[in-house]
C-alpha distance (Angstrom), angle and dihedral (degrees) to the residues before:
residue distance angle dihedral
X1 . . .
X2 4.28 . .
X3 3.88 84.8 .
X4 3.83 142.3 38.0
X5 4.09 91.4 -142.2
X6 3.32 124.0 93.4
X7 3.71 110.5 -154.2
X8 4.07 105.3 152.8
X9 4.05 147.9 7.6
X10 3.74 87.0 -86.8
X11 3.82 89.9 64.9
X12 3.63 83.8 48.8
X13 3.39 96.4 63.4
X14 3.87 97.1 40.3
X15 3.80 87.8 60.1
X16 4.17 88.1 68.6
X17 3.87 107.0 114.4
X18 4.04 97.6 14.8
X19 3.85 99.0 54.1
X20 3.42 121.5 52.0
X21 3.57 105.6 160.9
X22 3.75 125.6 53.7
X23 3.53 129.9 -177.3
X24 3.67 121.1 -173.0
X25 3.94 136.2 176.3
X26 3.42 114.4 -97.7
X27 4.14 127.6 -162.8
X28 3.73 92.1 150.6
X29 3.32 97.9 -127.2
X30 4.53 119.7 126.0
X31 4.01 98.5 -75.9
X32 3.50 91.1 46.4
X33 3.35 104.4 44.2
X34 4.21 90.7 43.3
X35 4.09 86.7 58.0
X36 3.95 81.7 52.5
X37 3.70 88.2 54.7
X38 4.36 95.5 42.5
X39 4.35 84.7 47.1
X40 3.73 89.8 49.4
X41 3.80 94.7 52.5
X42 3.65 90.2 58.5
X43 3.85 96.1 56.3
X44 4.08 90.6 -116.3
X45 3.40 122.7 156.1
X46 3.67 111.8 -119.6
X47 3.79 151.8 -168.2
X48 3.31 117.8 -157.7
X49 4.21 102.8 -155.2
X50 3.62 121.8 -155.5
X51 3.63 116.4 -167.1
X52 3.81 115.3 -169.8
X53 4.03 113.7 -158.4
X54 3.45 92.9 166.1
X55 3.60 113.4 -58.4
X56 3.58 87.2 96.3
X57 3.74 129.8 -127.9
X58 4.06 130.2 -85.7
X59 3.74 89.1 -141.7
X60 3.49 98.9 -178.4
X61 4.22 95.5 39.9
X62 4.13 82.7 52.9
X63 4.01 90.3 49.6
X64 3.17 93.3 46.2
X65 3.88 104.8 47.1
X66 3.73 90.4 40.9
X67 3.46 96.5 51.1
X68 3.93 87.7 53.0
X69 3.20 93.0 61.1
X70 3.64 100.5 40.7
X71 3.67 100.0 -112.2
X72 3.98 130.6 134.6
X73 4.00 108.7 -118.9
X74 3.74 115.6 -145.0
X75 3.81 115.9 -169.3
X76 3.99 122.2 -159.9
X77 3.65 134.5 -163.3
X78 3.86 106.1 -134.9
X79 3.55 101.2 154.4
X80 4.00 99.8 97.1
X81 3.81 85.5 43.0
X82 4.17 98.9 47.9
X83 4.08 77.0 49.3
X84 3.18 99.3 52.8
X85 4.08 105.4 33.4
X86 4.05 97.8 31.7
X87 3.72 108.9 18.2
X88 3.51 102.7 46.8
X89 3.80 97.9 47.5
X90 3.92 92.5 40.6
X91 4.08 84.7 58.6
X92 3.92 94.1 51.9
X93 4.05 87.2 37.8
X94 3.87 88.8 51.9
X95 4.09 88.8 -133.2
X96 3.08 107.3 -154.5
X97 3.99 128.1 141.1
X98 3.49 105.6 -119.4
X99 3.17 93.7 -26.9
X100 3.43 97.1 -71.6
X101 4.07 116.6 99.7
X102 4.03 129.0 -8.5
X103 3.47 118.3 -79.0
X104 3.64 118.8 -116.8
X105 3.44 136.2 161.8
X106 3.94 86.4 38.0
X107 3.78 77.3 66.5
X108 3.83 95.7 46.8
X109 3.53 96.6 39.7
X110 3.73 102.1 72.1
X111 3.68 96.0 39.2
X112 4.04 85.0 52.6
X113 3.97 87.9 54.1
X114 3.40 91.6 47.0
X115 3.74 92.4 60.4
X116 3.75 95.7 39.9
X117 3.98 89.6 59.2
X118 3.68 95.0 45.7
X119 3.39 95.4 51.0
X120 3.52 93.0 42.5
X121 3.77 94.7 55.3
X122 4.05 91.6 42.7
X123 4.53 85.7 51.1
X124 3.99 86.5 41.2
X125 3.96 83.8 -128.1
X126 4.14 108.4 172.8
X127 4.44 98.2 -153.0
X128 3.73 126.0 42.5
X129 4.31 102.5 -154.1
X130 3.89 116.9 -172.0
X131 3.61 122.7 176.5
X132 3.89 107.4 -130.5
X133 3.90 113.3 135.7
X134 4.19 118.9 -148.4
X135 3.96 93.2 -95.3
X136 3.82 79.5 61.5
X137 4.29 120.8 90.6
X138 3.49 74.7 -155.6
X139 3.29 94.7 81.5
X140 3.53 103.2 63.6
X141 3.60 95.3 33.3
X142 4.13 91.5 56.3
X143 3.68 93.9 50.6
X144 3.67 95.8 35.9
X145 3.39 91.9 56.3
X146 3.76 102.7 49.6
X147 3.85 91.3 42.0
X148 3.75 82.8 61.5
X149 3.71 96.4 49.8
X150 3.86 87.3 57.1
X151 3.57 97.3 -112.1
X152 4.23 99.5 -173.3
X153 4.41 89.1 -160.6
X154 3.19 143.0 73.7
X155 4.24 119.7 -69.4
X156 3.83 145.9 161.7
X157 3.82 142.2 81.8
X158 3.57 131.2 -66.6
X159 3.36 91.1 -147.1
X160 3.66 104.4 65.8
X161 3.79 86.8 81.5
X162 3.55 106.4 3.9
X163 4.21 99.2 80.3
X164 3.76 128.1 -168.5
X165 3.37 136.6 156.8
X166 3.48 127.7 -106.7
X167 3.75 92.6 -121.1
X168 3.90 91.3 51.3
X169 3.80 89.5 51.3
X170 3.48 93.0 55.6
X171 3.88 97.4 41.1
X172 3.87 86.8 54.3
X173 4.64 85.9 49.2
X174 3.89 85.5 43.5
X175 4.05 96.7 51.2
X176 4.20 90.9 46.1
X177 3.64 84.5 49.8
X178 4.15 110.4 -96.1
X179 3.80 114.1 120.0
X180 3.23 112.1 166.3
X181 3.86 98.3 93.3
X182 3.98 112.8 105.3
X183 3.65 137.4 -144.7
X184 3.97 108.5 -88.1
X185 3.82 120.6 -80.7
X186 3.76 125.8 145.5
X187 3.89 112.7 -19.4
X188 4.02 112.1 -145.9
X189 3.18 136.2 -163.3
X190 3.98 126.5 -165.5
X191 3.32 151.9 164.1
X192 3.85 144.5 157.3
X193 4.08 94.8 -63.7
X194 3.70 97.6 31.2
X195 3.82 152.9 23.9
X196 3.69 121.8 -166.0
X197 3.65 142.5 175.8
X198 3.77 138.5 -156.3
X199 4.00 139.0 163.2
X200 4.04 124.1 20.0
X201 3.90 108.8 73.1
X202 4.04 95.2 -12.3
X203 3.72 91.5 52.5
X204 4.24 91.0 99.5
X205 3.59 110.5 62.8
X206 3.44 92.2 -168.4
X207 4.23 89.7 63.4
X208 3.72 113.3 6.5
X209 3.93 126.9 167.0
X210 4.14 118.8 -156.6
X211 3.71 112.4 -165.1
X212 4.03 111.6 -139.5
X213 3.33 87.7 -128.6
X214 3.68 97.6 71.7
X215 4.04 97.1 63.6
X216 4.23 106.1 82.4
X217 3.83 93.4 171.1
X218 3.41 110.9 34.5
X219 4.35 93.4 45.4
X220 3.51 108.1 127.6
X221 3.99 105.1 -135.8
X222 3.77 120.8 -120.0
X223 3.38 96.1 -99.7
X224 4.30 114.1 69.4
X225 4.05 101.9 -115.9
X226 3.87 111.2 -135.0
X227 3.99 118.0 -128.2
X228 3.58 121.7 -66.6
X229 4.05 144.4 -167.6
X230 3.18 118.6 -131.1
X231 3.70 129.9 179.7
X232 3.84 136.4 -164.3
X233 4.15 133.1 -164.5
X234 3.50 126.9 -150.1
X235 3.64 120.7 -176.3
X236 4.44 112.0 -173.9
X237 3.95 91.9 -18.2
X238 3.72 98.5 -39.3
X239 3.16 135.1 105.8
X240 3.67 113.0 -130.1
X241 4.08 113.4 165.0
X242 3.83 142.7 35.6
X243 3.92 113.0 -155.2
X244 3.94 84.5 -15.8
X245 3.84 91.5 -53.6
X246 3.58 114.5 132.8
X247 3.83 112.9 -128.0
X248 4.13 138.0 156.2
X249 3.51 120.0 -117.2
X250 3.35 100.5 -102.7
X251 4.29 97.0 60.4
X252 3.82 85.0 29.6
X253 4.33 88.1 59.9
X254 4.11 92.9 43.8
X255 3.83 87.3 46.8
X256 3.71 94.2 54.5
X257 3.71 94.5 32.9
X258 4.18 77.9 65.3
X259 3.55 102.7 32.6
X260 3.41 105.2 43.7
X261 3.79 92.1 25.7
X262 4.22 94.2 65.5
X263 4.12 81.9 67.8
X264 3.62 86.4 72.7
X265 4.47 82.5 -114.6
X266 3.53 113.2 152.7
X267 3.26 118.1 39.2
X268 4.35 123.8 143.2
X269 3.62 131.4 -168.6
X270 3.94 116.7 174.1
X271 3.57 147.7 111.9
X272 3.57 135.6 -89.5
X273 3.75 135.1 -156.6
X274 3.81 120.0 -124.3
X275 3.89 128.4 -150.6
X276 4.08 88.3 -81.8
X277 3.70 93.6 50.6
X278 4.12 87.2 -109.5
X279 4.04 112.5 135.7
X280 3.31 144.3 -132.4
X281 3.06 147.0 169.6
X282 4.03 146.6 -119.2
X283 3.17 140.3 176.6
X284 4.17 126.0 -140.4
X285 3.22 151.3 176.5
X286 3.72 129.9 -149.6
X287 3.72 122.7 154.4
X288 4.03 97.7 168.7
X289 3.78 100.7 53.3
X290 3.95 88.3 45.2
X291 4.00 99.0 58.3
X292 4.21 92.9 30.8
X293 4.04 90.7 46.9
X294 4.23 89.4 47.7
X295 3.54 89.6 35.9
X296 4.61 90.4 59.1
X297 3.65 89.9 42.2
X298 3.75 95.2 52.3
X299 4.17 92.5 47.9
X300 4.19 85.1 30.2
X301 3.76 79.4 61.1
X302 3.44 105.8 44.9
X303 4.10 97.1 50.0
X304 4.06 99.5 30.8
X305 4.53 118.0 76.9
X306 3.66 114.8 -118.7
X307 3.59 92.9 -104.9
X308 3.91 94.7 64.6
X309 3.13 93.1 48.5
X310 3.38 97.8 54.5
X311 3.72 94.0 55.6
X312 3.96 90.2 43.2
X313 4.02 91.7 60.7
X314 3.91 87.9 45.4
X315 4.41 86.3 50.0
X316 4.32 90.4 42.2
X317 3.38 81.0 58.9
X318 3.42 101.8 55.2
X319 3.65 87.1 37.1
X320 3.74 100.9 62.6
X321 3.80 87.6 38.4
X322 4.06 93.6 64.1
X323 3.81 84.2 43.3
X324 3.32 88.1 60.1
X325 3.52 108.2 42.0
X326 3.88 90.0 55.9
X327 3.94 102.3 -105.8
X328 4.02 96.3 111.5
X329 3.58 88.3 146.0
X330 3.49 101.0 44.2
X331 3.88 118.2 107.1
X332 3.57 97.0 -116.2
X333 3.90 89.4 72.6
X334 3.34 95.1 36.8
X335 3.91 91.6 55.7
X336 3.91 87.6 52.5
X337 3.78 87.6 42.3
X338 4.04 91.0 51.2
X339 4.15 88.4 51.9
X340 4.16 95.9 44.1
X341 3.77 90.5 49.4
X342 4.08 96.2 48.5
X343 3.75 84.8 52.5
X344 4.03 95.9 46.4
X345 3.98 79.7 63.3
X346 3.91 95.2 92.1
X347 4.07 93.8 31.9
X348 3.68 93.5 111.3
X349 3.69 123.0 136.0
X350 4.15 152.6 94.2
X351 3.76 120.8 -87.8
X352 4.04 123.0 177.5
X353 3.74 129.5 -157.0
X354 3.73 122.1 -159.0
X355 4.68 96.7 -143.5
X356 3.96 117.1 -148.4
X357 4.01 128.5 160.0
X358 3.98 95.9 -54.2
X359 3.86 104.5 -15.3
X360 3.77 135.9 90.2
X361 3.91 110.6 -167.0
X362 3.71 119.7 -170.4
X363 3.41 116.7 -124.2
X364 3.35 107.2 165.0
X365 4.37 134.8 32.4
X366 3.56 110.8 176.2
X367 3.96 111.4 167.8
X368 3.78 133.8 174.8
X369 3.50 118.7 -111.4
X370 4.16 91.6 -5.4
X371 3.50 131.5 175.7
X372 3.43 104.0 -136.3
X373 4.20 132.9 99.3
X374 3.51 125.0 -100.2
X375 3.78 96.8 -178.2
X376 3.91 116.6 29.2
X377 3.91 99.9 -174.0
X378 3.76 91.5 44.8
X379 3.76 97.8 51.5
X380 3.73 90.1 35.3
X381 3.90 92.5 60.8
X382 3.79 89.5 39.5
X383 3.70 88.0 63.9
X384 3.41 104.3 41.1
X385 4.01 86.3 54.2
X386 3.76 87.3 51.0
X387 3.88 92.3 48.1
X388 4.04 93.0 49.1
X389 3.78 108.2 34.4
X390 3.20 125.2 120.6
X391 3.93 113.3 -98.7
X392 4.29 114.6 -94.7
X393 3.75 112.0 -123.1
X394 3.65 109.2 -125.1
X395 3.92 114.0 -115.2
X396 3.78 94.1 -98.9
X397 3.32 101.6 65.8
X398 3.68 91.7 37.0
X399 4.10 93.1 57.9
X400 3.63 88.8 43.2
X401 4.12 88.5 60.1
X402 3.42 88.5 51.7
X403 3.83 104.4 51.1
X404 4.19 76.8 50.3
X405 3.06 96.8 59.7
């Protein structure tokens, strides 16, 4: 091939007698399972990889349309490693986009890459082929981030400018036999820190309609919950504890994804620029990453000067913003990343939130080592004694009175 990117069917076609090997991301869901079809036609030999971060996996589905199509299905467990290498920073870096809702899949993106290339280099496969389409961030952020991890084969979409309709994918599935694709309707996304929405009857910012029945976490149940406490440990950036139970991030994000989620706390709507500077817009809902990423400012705030801080909103900016932009693994966010994670050092501490029907009230900032006054009057009169006594005579000159007299 003239080029390492795959951008369309065509390139498909051109990669017949260099590539023999493909590996391509998998969810199961119509796009994927149509680039199944398009890789099978050209008598490749494919793995279809399924990476689950926490939506969780429709084993059987994944079986069943990979098997169709004559393609060897590999499932991964990300979850613990999209905690660990995208959550946890994204809490100390405060990732939010513009401000306005948690980021996500420029958190799952990378760690999805990063998968796809080892995997790739432990199968020997020669293309990488993801299914993300240009009114997709995806796009960028898939192909930025396996650029970056020095992928040396081919990669890229078909889709970005190979276009077909929904419909006409799943007329094409229906004729070879596989029915069980749907007319379009709200596309999702999910995964352990986040679940967001897009197209269908949000797709018009100017009138958009969002069933009830799309929100799992943040559902109030039938039944009105009273007020509760709730209280959350962080020890060097981390949270560690839930109402002083131990727990890993993982079982700690599904528990408050529940817990805090049954408030109705969490939910997003907003839009989002793509690579062309177009908008659109999604909606979201993500009840964990709102109480943990209030919860490290709070203690961040109590234990770090003003002066730090100030610089560190400035760097979560910048943060978020290569996130975004698809260059995770470039060295201008890791710089940012190297300076927000020395200063998460000293963020240790207790903070409790009092829950009701879609509020979280803090009641409670305990941090170790802080900075901040417990008793106004006290320390008030303590320095205005300092600032007005008389000045101590240093020992010298106080022996040397005494030997006088």
């Amino acid at each position: 091939m003239s080029t390492r990117r795959i951008r369309s069917f065509a390139d498909l076609d051109a990669m017949k007698g260099q590539v023999d090997h493909v590996l391509t991301l998998f969810s199961g869901g119509l796009d994927s399972s149509y680039v199944l079809k398009e890789l099978s036609q050209r008598n490749l030999r494919i793995t279809a990889l399924s990476v689950d971060l926490g939506e969780g996996c429709r084993t059987q589905d994944l079986h069943e349309i990979a098997d169709f199509f004559g393609a060897h299905l590999t499932i991964v467990d990300a979850r613990e490693m999209f905690a660990r290498e995208a959550v946890a920073p994204a809490i100390c870096a405060q990732a939010r986009y513009l401000g306005m809702y948690p980021v996500s899949s420029s958190l799952s993106r990378p760690i999805l890459a990063q998968v796809a290339v080892r995997v790739a280099r432990e199968l020997g496969c020669d293309a990488i082929v993801h299914t993300a389409n240009q009114s997709q961030n995806s796009l960028r952020r898939l192909n930025g981030a396996i650029g970056q991890l020095g992928y040396s084969g081919c990669y890229g979409t078909p889709y970005e400018r190979s276009v077909l309709t929904r419909d006409e994918k799943i007329e094409v599935l229906r004729q070879l036999g596989l029915s069980r694709f749907q007319a379009r309707g709200i596309s999702g996304d999910a995964n352990l820190w986040c679940r967001e929405f897009e197209s269908g009857s949000i797709d018009n910012p100017e009138g958009f309609w969002v069933p009830p029945s799309l929100f799992e976490w943040t559902r109030a149940p039938e039944a009105p919950l009273e007020t509760r406490e709730i209280q959350i440990d962080f020890r060097a950036g981390i949270p560690v504890a839930i109402d002083q139970q131990p727990m890993d991030l993982v079982p700690m994000i599904a528990h408050l994804n529940s817990t805090v989620g049954a408030y109705e706390i969490g939910r997003y709507s907003g839009l989002e620029h793509l690579e062309g500077g177009e908008k659109v817009l999604e909606v979201r809902e993500a009840p964990a990453a709102t109480i943990l990423m209030d919860a490290y400012r709070q203690i961040e705030t109590a234990v770090l000067d003003a002066e730090l801080l100030r610089e560190k909103v400035a760097l979560e900016l910048l943060w978020t913003r290569e996130a975004v932009e698809g260059r995770w693994f470039g060295r201008l966010r890791e710089c940012a990343d190297a300076f927000i994670r020395m200063s998460s050092e000293k963020v240790t501490g207790t903070i409790r939130y009092s829950l009701r029907q879609g509020a979280m009230d803090i009641c409670s900032i305990k941090a170790h080592q802080p900075l901040y006054l417990t008793d106004r009057d006290a320390w008030e009169k303590a320095l205005v004694q300092d600032a007005f006594a008389p000045p101590a005579r240093n020992a010298r000159a106080a022996s040397e009175e005494a030997v006088a007299a």
